[in-house]
N, C-alpha and C positions, 0 to 999 in steps of 0.2 A: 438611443433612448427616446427620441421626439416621438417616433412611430410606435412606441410602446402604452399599452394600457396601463392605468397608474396600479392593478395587481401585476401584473407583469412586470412592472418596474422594481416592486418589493420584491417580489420573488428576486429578480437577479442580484439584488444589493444583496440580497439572504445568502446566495452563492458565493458572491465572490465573498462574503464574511464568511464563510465556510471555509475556502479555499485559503485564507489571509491566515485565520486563527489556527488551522490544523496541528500546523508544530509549534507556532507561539507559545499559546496554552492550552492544556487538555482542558480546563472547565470552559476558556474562550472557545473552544472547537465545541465540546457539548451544548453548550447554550446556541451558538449559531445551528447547528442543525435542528435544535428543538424550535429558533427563530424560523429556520426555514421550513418547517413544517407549519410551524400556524400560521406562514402569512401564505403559505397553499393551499390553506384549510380555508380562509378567507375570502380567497382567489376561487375556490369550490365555489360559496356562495356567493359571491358576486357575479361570477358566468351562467349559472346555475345551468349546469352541465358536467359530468362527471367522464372524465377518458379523457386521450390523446389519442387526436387524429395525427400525430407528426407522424407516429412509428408503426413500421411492422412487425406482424406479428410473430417474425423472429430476434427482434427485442424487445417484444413483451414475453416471449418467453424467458428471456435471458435475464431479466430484470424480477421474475415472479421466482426465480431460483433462489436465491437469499431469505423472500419471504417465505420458499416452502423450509427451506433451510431452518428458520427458525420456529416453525410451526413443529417440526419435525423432534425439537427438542422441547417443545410442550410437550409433545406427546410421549418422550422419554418422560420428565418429571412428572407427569399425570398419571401414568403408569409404573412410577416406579413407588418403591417402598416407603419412604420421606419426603414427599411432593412438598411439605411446608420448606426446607431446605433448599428447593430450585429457584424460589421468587427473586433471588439474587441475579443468577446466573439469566435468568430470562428478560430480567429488568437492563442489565446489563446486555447485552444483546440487541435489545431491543432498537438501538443505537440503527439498525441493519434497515430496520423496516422505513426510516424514515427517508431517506434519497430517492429509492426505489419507487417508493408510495408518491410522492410528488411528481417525479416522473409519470408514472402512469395514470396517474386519476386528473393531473392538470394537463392544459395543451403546453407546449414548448414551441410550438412552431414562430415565435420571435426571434427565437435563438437562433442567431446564426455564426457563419467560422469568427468573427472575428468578438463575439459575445465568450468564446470557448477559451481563444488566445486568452482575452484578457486574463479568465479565470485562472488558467497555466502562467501567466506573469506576474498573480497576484501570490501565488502558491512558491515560486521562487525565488521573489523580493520578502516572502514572512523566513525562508530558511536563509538570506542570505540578511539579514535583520537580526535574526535570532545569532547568527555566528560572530555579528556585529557589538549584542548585548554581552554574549559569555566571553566575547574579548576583553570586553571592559571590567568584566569581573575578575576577569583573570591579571588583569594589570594593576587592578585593585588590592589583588590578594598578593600578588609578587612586590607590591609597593610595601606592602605591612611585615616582609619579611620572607615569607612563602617562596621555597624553592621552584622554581621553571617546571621539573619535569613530578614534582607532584600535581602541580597546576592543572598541568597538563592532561598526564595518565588516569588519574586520579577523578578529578572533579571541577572538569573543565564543561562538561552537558551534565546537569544533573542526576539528568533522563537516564532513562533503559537506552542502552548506546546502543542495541539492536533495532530499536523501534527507533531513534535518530536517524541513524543510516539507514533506515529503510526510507524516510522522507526523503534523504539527503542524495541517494544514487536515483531513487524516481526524479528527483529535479533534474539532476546530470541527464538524465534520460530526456526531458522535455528540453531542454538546450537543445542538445544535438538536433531531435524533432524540427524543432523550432528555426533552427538551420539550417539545415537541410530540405526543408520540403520545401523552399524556393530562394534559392540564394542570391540571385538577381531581383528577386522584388522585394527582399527588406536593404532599405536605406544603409549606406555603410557606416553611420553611428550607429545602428541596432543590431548589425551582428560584430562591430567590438564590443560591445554593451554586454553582450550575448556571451562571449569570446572569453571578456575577463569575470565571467561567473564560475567559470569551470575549475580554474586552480582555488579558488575561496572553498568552494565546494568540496573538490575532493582535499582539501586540506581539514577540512570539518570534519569530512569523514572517515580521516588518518586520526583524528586526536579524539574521536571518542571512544576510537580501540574496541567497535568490535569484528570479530571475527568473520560472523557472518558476512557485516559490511564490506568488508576488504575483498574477500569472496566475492561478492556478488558483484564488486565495482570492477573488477579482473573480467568477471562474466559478460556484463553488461558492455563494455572498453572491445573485449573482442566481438563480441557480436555487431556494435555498430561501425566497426572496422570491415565486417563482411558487408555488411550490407551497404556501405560505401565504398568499397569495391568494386560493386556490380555498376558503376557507373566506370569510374576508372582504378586501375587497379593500386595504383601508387597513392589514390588518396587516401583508401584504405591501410596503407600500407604507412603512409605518412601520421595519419591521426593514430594509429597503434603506437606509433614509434614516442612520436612526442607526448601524448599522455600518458603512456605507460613509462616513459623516462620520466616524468614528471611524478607519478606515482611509487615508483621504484626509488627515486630519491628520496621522498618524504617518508618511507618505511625505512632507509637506510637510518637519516636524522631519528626518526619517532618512530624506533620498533618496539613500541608497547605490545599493536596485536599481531605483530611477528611472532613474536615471543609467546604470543598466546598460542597460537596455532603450532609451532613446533614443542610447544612446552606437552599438547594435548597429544601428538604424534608420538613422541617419547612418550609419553605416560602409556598410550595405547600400547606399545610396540614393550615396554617393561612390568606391563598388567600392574600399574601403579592405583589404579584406578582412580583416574579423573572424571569429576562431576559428570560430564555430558556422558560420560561411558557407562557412568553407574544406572545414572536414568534412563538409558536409553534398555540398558538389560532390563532393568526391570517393568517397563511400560512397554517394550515387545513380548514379555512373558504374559504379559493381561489382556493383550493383543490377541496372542495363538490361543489365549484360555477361551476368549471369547470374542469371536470375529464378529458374527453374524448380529445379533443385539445387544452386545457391551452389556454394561454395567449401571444404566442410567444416566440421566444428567444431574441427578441431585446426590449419587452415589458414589460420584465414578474416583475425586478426589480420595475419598475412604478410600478406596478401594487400591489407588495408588500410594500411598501412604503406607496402607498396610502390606503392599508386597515389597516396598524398602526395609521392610522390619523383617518381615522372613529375610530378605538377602543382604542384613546386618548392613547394611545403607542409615548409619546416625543422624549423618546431615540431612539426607532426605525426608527423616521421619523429621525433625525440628524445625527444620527450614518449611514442611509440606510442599516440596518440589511439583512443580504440575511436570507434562510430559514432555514441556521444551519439543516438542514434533507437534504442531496441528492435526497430520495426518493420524498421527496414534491418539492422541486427545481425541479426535470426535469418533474416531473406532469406538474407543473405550468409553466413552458418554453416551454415542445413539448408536453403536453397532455400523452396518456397511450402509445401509439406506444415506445415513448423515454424512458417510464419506463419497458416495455417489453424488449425491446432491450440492457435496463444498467443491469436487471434481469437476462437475456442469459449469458450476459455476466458474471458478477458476479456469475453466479454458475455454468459456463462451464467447472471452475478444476475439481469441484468435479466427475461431468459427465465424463468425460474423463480420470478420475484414473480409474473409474470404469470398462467404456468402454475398456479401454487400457490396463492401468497396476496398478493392486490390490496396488502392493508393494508401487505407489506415492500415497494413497489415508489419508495418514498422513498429509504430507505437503499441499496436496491441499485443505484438511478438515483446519488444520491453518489459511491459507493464505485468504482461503474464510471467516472463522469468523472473524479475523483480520478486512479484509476492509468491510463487511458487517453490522458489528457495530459501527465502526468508520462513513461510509456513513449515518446510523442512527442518529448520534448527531454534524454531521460538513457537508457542502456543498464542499465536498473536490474536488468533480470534476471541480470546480471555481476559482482553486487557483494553480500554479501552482508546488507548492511544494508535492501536494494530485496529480497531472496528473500524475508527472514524478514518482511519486512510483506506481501508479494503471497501467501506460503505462506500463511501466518497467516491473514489478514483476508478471503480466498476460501470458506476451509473455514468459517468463523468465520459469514458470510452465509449460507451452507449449513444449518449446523446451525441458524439462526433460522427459517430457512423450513420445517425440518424441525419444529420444536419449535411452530409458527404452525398447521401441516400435521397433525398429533394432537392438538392441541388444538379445531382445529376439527371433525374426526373424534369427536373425544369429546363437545361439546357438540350433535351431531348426536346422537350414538345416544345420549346423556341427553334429549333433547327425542321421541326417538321411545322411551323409555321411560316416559317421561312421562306418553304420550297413551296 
């Protein structure tokens, strides 16, 4: 901080309150981002100089995808039939442009790895906080009378238990990271510190019972079993075993979204028609109607509404079900352009480990399966607790590969000063 300019200063307190409030609270997470944008706005006039020289300009590209992203669905509402109708959905959105925008119009080059870490431990101490407050509630509530496994099942995160777990396996994921990318030089209080975040965690993420979560924690569980592996093979081999027993137990105890998931199986398999089956027919049927330019961004909900009504879908029509799939959502709002462009975006970390630096091609392998499967079974980009993590945790991957990206540069031209 000593070496930092006092806009430089605000801007990072703006981040790490970014990173702090995300899961906390959604309006704490909203107001910090809109914080972080005016004190960049600020930071504009004080330098009076507009850009960043930190990055290249294969993360200025990857960082202008979102913005075109959103631009893309003005020009659905502008174009479409009720343009009054869209102000919501664009306002709402808009959430996108601010990370990106700061990134590129301010310099970053203060930031360095250990400016990043903190943000990553500030983002894991608000979910292991948060699991710490709904305990309390929950002992509150079982104090008053309240059965254990209503507590539990029920109304233990108040939240969308999708968008929970999507916080709550990204932080499993920066542990591991955080672990692994040098195990001899964090202190051995810091990786038991580290160590005993992982059972809190995925116990959070057993007892909000979703679906997707448990999924994607199974996903995430073997993936970093492979790629710890490739050092030795038994440690792979060992962290599979014991997390996943660890995991396996806690579904045995608390098979809420066991239950979920085999209840959705049998229903598919006896055409009972369960929720996710009924939406999913009918928002691939508006799909194949209309690939190429959808239906609008200010229409597209009529539009799915109205085809649960042809296909006798009650709930759907009452409820106004959105398409639970990202992917079919923005078909159906901007047509293929809008899904090109959330596609770019969506796999520009992995691109850019590659292209830049080998060593982040862990975390951005993560971070990509993380939200790529999640966008597969929830319309997260509609809600704003799904923006402020995809806004967030995009640019957030950017600036590591930027900061990976001058530091290599600089240990170059120190070795040929050298010689």
């Amino acid at each position: 901080m000593k070496q930092m300019k006092w806009y430089d200063v605000l801007q990072y307190i703006a981040m790490v309150c970014t990173s702090s409030f995300l899961l906390v609270n959604i309006h704490f997470g909203i107001y910090a981002a809109i914080a972080l944008g005016g004190v960049s706005f600020v930071k504009l006039l004080a330098q009076w100089r507009i850009g960043n020289p930190a990055l290249t300009w294969p993360i200025r590209v990857a960082l202008m995808t979102p913005i075109l992203y959103w631009l893309c669905y003005v020009l659905s509402v502008v174009s479409g039939l009720h343009p009054e109708n869209g102000s919501q959905i664009l306002t709402r959105k808009a959430i996108l442009l601010i990370y990106p925008l700061c990134i590129l119009l301010t310099d970053t080059s203060y930031i360095k790895s250990i400016h990043l870490r903190i943000l990553g431990y500030a983002f894991l101490l608000s979910c292991t906080l948060s699991f710490i407050y709904y305990c309390g509630i929950a002992i509150g509530k079982m104090s008053s009378g309240t059965e254990i496994s209503q507590v539990i099942n029920e109304s233990f995160d108040p939240r969308h238990h999708a968008y929970s777990s999507l916080y709550l396996v990204a932080a499993l994921a920066f542990v591991y990271i955080e672990l692994t990318r040098n195990w001899k030089s964090n202190p051995r209080w810091i990786r038991y510190t580290l160590m005993s975040f992982v059972p809190i965690l995925i116990l959070y993420t057993v007892i909000v019972n979703s679906r997707a979560g448990i999924i994607v924690l199974w996903v995430v569980l073997a993936i970093c079993s492979i790629l710890m592996s490739r050092r030795k093979w038994w440690h792979g081999v060992l962290l599979f075993l014991l997390v996943g027993g660890y995991c396996a137990g806690l579904e045995t105890v608390l098979p809420g979204h066991t239950n979920r998931v085999t209840q959705t199986i049998e229903n598919m398999e006896a055409d009972k028609g369960d929720a996710r089956i009924d939406i999913n027919n009918s928002t691939s049927q508006l799909v194949m109607q209309s690939p190429v330019f959808g239906y609008g961004a200010a229409e597209y909900q009529d539009e799915i509404v109205e085809q649960y009504e042809k296909d006798g879908y009650k709930r759907g029509v009452e409820s106004r079900y959105n398409a639970h799939n990202q992917y079919f959502e923005t078909i159906i709002s901007t047509g293929v352009i809008g899904l090109l462009l959330l596609l770019v975006w969506l796999l520009s970390p992995i691109w850019l480990s590659i292209w830049q630096m080998h060593r982040l091609y862990p975390p951005a392998l993560l971070l990509t399966v993380i939200v790529v499967l999640n966008l597969a079974v929830e319309s997260m980009l509609e809600r704003q607790m799904g923006l402020l993590f995809v806004g967030w945790f995009y640019p957030y991957i950017f600036l590591c590969i930027s900061v990976l990206e001058r530091t290599k540069t600089t240990d170059v031209h120190s070795k040929k000063l050298s010689i």
